[in-house]
C-alpha positions, 0 to 999 in steps of 0.5 A, spaced: 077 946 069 071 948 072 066 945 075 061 948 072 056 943 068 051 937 069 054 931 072 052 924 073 052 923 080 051 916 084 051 916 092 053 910 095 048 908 101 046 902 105 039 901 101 044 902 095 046 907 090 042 913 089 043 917 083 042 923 079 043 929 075 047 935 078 048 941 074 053 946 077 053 953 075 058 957 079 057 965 080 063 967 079 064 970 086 065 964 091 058 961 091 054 956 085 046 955 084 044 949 080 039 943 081 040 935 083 034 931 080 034 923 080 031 918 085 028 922 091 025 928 086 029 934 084 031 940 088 034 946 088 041 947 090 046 953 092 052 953 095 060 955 096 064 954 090 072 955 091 077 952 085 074 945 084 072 945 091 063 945 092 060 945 099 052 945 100 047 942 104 040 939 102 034 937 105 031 930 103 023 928 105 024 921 103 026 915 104 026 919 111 027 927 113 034 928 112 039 934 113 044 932 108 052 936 109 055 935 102 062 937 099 065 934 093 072 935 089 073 936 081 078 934 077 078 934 070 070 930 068 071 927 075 067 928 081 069 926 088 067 927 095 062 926 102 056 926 103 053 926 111 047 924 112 045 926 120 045 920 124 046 914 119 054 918 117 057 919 111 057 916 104 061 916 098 059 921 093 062 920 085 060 923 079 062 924 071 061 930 067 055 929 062 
């Protein structure tokens, strides 16, 4: 099944879990476009696709700037995956298709 779609996505952090909406649009050709809105705002979004595999990176300006090191796995209408976040490490990241 493809990733591409909108997903609800929850990120488990230690000021709670910040949710959103992420729709993925992949290229055909090894990379995606798409968006991410929710808690923090909404950005513009583009990264790797191969097979169920993504990787992207973000930055965020609040709570605090941020680099953000993404990758997630599909399987079915399930998203699994990480999401690194500098100095303060790594955060489950989780989805279901919409």
């Amino acid at each position: 099944m493809s990733v591409a779609g909108n997903w609800n996505i929850r990120i488990a952090t230690p000021i709670g879990d910040q949710k959103g909406v992420a729709t993925i649009v992949p290229d055909g050709a090894g990379r995606f476009t798409g968006t991410i809105s929710g808690d923090v705002g909404s950005m513009d979004i583009a990264g790797e696709a191969q097979g169920d595999h993504l990787t992207w990176t973000m930055k965020i300006a609040k709570p605090m700037p941020l680099d953000l090191e993404c990758e997630a796995d599909a399987q079915g209408d399930a998203l699994t995956g990480a999401l690194k976040a500098g100095f303060l490490g790594s955060f489950k990241l989780s989805g279901t298709r919409v």
